[in-house]
C-alpha positions in Angstrom: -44.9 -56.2 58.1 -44.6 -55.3 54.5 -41.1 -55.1 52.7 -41.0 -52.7 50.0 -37.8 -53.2 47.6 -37.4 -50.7 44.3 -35.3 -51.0 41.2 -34.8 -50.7 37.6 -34.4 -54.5 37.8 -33.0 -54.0 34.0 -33.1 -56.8 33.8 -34.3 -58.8 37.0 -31.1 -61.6 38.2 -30.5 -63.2 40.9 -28.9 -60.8 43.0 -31.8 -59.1 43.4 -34.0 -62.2 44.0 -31.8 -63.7 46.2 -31.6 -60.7 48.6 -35.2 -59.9 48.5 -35.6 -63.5 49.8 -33.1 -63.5 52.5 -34.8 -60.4 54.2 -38.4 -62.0 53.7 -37.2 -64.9 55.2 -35.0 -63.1 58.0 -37.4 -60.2 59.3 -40.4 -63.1 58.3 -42.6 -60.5 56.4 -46.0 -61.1 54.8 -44.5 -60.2 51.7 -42.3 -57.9 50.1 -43.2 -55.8 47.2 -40.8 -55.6 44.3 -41.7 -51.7 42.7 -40.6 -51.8 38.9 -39.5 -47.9 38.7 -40.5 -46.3 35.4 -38.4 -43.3 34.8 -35.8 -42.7 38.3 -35.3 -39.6 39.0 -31.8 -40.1 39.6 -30.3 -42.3 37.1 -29.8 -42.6 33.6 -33.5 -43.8 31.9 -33.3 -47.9 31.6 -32.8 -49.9 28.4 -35.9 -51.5 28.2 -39.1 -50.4 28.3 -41.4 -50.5 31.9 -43.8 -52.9 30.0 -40.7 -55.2 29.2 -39.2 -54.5 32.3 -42.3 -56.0 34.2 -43.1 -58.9 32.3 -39.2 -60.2 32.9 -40.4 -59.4 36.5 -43.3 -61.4 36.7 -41.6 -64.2 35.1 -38.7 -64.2 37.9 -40.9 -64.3 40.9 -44.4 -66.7 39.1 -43.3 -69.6 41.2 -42.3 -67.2 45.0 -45.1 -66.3 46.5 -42.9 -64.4 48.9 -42.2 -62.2 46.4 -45.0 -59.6 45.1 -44.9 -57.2 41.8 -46.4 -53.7 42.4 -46.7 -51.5 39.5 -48.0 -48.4 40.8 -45.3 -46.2 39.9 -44.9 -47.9 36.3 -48.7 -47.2 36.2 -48.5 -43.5 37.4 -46.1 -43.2 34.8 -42.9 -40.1 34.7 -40.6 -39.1 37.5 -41.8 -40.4 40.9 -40.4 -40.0 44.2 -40.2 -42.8 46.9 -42.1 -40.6 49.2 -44.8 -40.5 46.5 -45.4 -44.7 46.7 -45.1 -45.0 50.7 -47.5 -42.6 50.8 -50.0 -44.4 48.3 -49.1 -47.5 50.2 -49.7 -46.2 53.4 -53.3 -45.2 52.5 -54.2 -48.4 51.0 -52.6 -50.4 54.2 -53.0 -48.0 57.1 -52.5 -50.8 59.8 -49.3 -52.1 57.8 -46.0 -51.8 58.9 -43.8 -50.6 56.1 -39.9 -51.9 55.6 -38.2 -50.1 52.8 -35.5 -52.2 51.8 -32.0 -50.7 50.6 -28.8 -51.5 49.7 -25.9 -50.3 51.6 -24.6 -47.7 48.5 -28.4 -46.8 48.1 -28.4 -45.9 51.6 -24.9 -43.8 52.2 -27.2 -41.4 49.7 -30.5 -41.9 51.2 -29.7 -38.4 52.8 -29.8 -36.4 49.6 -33.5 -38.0 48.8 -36.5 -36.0 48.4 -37.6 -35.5 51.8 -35.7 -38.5 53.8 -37.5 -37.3 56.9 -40.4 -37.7 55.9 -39.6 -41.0 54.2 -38.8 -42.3 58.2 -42.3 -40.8 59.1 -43.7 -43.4 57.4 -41.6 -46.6 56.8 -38.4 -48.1 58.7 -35.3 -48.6 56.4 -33.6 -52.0 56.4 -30.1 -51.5 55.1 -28.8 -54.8 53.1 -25.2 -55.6 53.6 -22.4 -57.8 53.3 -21.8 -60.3 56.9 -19.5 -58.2 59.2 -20.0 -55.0 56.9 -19.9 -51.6 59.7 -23.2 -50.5 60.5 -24.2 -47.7 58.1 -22.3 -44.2 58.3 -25.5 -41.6 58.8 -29.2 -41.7 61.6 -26.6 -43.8 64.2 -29.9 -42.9 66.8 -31.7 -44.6 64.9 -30.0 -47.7 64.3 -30.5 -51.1 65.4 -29.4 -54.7 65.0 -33.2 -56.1 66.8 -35.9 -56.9 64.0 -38.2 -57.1 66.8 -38.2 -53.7 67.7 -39.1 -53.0 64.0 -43.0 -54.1 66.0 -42.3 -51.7 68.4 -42.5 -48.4 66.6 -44.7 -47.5 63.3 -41.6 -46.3 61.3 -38.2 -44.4 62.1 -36.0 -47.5 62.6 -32.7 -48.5 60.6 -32.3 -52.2 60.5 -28.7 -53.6 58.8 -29.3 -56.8 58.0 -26.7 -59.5 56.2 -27.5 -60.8 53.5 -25.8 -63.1 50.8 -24.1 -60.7 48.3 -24.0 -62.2 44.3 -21.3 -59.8 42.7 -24.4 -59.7 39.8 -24.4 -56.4 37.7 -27.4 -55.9 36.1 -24.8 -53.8 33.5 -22.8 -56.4 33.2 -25.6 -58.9 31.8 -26.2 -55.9 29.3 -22.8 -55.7 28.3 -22.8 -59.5 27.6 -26.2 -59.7 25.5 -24.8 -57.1 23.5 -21.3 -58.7 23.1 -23.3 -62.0 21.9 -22.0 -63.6 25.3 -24.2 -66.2 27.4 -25.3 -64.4 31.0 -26.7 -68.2 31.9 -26.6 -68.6 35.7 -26.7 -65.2 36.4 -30.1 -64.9 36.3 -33.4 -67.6 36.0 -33.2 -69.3 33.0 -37.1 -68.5 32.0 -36.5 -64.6 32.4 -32.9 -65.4 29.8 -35.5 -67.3 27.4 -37.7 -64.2 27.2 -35.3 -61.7 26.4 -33.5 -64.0 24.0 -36.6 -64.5 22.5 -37.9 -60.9 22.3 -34.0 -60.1 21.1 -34.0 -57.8 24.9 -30.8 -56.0 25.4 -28.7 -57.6 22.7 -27.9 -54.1 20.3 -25.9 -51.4 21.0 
């Protein structure tokens, strides 16, 4: 199994890295796939460039090897839908078995996606949350708390899984480059180097 996780990573901390490791670790997938987005379709555009974006990225995850960069949707450039990349996935790893990974407040709007169904066509969702958070409020059928029965089907399955929650704000990081404040700790020293050095994030 493949674990496909998304984001503006604006920058990349370790509330991202941390989760993305618990759920390699817990579901024990080959790999999962961290998928830079270049323009969302649903947010505000990010503050630094996909090129920037990515090389803080690749610096985060050089020494994980559980932890993969795909830049397909950077490289396709514009508004792409998650749909799009499963589906390019997909064809490139037919016998794959596709986890896309979400947060719990990405999930609750997972509904008003571009074509959710057919999103659970081809991947099962696994729904990050806090230890003893509710199971998620919408596709109760198609819930549950196995990971082996992700190997029983192809996709269609909602997996909540716990995972250790950093209160990390990728906004708040911004807010304290630009405020001239030190963000050390919240994210790997080497990715703080690089933006520091290439003055990332740090004017209005």
């Amino acid at each position: 199994m493949i674990g496909l996780l998304g984001g503006t990573f604006d920058p990349i901390h370790y509330g991202h890295l941390r989760t993305a490791l618990d759920v390699q670790q817990a579901l024990a997938l080959s790999e999962i796939r961290l998928i830079p987005l270049a323009d969302p379709p649903h947010r505000t555009a990010p503050s630094c460039s996909p090129e920037q974006r990515l090389a803080l990225l690749q610096t985060a995850v050089a020494d994980e090897p559980g932890l993969v960069i795909d830049q397909r949707e950077i490289l396709r450039g514009g508004k792409t839908y998650t749909l799009d990349t499963l589906r390019s996935i997909k064809q490139e790893t037919p016998d794959e078995t596709l986890c896309l990974i979400l947060g719990s407040d990405a999930f609750n709007g997972f509904p008003n996606w571009h074509k959710p169904e057919l999103i659970l066509q081809l991947a099962h969702l696994v729904v990050m949350q806090r230890p003893g958070e509710p199971d998620p409020l919408h596709y109760h059928d198609r819930i549950t708390h196995q990971s082996a029965d992700l190997l029983t089907k192809e996709a269609g399955l909602v997996l909540p899984l716990a995972v250790t929650q950093l209160e990390i704000s990728a906004t708040r990081i911004r807010q304290m480059l630009r405020q001239g404040l030190s963000p050390r700790y919240l994210l790997p020293d080497a990715v703080l180097k690089q933006i520091i050095d290439q003055q990332l994030y740090q004017s209005s």
